[in-house]
Structure formats: C-alpha cells, structure tokens
ZASEDREN-190031 format. One record per residue (C-alpha): residue number from 1; x negated, y negated, z; residue in three letters; chain. Coordinates in pm, whole numbers, always signed. Each point is the difference from the previous one (the first is absolute). Last residue first. Layout:
<recs>
NUM	X	Y	Z	ala	A
...
</recs>
This chain:
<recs>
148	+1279	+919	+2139	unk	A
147	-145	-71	-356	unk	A
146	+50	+288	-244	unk	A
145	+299	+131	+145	unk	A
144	+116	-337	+105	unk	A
143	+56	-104	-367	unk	A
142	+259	+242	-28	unk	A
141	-76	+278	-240	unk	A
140	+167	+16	-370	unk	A
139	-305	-136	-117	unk	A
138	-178	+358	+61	unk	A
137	-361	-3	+52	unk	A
136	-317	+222	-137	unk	A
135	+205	+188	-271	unk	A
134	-197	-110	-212	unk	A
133	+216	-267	-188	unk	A
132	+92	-123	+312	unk	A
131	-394	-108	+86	unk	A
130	+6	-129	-338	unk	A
129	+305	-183	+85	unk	A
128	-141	-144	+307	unk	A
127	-288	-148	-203	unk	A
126	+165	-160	-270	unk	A
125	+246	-133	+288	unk	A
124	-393	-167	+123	unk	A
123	-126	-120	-273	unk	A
122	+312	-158	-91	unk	A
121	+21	-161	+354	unk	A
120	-381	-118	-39	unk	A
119	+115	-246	-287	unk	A
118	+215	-224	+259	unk	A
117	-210	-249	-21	unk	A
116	-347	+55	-126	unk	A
115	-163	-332	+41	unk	A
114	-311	-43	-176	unk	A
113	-382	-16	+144	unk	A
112	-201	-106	-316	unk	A
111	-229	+209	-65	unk	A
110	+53	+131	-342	unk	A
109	+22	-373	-115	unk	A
108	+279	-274	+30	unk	A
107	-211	-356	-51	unk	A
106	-40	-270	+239	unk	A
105	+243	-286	-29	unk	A
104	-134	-126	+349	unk	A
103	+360	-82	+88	unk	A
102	+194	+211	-197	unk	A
101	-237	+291	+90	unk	A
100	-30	+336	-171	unk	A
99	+74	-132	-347	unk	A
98	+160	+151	-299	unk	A
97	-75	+307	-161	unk	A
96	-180	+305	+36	unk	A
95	-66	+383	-191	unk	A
94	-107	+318	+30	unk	A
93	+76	+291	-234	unk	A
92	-152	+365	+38	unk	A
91	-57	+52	+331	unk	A
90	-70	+347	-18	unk	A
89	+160	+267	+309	unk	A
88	+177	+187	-267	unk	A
87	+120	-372	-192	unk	A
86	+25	-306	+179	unk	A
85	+148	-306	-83	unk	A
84	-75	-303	+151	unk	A
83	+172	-349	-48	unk	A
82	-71	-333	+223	unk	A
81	+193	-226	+114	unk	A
80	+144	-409	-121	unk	A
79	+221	+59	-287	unk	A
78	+108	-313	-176	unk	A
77	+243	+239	-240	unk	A
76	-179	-72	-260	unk	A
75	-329	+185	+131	unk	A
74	+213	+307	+146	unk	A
73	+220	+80	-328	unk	A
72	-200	-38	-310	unk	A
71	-356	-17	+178	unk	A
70	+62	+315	+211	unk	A
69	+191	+247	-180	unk	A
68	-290	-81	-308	unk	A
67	-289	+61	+221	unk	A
66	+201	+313	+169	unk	A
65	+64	+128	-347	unk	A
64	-378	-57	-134	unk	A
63	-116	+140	+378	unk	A
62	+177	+335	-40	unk	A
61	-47	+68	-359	unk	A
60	-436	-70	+116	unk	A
59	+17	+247	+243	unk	A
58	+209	+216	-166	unk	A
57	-256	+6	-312	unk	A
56	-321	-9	+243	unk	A
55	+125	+359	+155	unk	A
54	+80	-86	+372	unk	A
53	-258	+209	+226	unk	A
52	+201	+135	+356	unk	A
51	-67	-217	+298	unk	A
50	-89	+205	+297	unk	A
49	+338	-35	+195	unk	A
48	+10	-233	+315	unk	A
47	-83	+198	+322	unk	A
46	+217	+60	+275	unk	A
45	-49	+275	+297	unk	A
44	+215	+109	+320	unk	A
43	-198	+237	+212	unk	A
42	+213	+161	+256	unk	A
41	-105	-46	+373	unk	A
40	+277	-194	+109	unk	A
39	+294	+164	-157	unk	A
38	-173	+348	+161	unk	A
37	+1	-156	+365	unk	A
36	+351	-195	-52	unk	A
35	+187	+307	-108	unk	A
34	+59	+71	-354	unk	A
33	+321	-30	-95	unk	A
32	-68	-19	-391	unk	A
31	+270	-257	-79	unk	A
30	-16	-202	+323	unk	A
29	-399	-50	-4	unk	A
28	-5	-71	-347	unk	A
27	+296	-253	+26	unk	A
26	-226	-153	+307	unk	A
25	-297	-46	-217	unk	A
24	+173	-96	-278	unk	A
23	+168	-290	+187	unk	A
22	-349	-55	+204	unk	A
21	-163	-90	-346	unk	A
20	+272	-212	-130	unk	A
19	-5	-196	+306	unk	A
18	-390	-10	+2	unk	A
17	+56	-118	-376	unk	A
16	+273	-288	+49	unk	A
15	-220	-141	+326	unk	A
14	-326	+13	-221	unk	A
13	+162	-159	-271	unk	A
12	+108	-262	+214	unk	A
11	-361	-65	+190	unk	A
10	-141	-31	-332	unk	A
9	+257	-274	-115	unk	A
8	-20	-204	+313	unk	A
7	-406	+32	-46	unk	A
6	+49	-137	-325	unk	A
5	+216	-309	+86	unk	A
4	-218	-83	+286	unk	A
3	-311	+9	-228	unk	A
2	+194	-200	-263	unk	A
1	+99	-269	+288	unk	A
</recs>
C-alpha cells in the first residue's frame, strides 16, 4: 500500500509540473510570437542557484530562532511535518516530528513522502506574478490568451 501511495504521489507531481511546464511554454510562445520552427528550436535552460556562503553568525541566528519558533509553537501544538528553512540556496534549519505511519508508527524523517495539498498553487501564483512583474504576461489577459 506505501509503494502504491508513493507512486500515486510521483505520478501527481509529475502531472502538476508537465502542466506547469507546457503553460509557460505556450505563454512564451504567445508573448514573443515566434513561429512554431524558431519556438521549437530555442534552448530553454534551468539550473538551481550556486549556493552563496552564509557567514557562521547568520547561520547560527537563523537556526537558534527557527529552533525556538519550532519547539514553542510546532511541538505543542501536536505538529506532525517537517520544517526547512532555507537561506541563499543553504538549508539552514531542518527539522521532523510525529510519525509517518499510524499503523506501523514509523517515524517522520527527511524522506518521508508527505502530502502537499494545495501548496503547489502558491508556488505557482508566485510564479505568474513574477512573470507579471517582468513584463513577461499581463493578468489583465483572458485566460484563453495564454491557453487556447
């Protein structure tokens, strides 16, 4: 049943990402009109950011705060997730509670598959906004501009 549960969740965030993908695709197509030979051909790269050095000061401010966030609100609370907080491309506080299982009662580590809800809809408004923000779509457009 955990295999099934994790494939389930793997083939959903693959769904939700090739839609995202082909969105941007096809808004990049539209804004630029490029016809379909030159659209095709253009190289579209991502990388993550080279993570930038934390001085050990920050580093250690950061984690103190988060360490004290976390056990006064999170741990009485009953919280049952995990907390990361990442600082220019650092992960600089990681932390998990609860269980992962209720019925094998097996911890909550970094690798536990988690459910992510309806977190992928910020990540993706924070995205069309940035695209908004430069200039790359308008949000006054129809809906249909962007996806006929």
């Amino acid at each position: 049943m955990k295999l099934k549960f994790k494939k389930n969740i793997f083939l959903i965030t693959i769904f939700i990402a090739s839609l995202i993908v082909i969105g941007l695709l096809l808004a990049y197509k539209k804004l630029y009109n490029n016809n379909e030979e030159d659209f095709l051909t253009k190289e579209i790269t991502y990388s993550l950011p080279t993570p930038i050095d934390i001085k050990p000061s920050l580093r250690n401010f950061i984690q103190s705060n988060c360490n004290a966030w976390y056990n006064q609100f999170l741990l009485k609370s009953g919280f049952n997730g995990g907390m990361i907080v990442a600082k220019d491309g650092n992960i600089v506080f990681e932390k998990y509670n609860g269980i992962a299982n209720l019925n094998t009662r097996n911890p909550l580590d970094e690798n536990t598959p988690l459910h992510i809800a309806s977190v992928s809809k910020t990540f993706t408004a924070m995205c069309v906004l940035k695209l908004a923000q430069e200039k790359k779509i308008d949000l006054d457009s129809p809906f249909s501009f962007y996806f006929p």
